[in-house]
N, C-alpha and C positions, 0 to 999 in steps of 0.2 A: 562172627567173623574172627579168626584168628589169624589169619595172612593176608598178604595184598592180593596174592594168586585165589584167598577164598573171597574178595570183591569184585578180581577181574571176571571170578566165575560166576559169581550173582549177576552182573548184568551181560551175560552171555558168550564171553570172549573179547579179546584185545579190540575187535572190530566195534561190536556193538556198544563197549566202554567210549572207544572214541567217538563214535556216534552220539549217544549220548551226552557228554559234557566238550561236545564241539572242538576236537583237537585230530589230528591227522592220525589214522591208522597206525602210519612206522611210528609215530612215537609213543603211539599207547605199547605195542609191541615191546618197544625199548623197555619201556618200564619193567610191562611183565616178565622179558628174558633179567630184568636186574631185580625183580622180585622188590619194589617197590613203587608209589606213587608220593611224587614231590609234595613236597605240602602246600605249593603254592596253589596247584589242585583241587585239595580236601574239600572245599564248600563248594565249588562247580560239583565233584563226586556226592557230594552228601545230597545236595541238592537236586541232582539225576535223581540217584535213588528215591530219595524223595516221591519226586516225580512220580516214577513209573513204580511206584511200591513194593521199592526192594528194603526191604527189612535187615537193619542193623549195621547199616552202613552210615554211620553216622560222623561229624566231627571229632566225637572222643573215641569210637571206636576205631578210626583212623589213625588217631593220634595214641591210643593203646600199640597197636598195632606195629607204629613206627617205635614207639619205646619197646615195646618185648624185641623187638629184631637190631636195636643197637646191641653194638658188642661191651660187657664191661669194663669198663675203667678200673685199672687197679690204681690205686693211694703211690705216690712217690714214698720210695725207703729212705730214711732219715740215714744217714752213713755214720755208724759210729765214729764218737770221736778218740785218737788211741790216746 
């Protein structure tokens, strides 16, 4: 798994995701039009998976997943002083 879009496709679509870890349709949807899953999620998701023996959908692969897709923080520039 490298995206959240390649989890929501392991367990068949926004619908069958929300099926799955017991949450309403529109909001699995939301997620995937924002191309993530909250972390408050990650262990109901890991634990579907589990379940129904979708492979590689795990708590750190979750949590990989949301670290590759933050944006980098640059370092504050120190102001020279004249």
């Amino acid at each position: 798994m490298d995206t959240f879009d390649d989890v929501f496709s392991a367990f068949g679509g926004p619908a069958k995701f929300a099926e799955a870890i017991g949450i309403q349709p529109v909001h699995a949807q939301t997620m995937k039009s924002r191309g993530s899953i909250p972390a408050p999620y990650w262990a109901d998701t890991a634990a579907a998976a589990q379940r129904l023996g979708i492979e590689g959908v795990t708590l750190s692969a979750l949590a990989e997943i949301a670290k590759e897709k933050r944006p980098a923080t640059s370092e504050p520039q120190a102001e020279d002083a004249a």
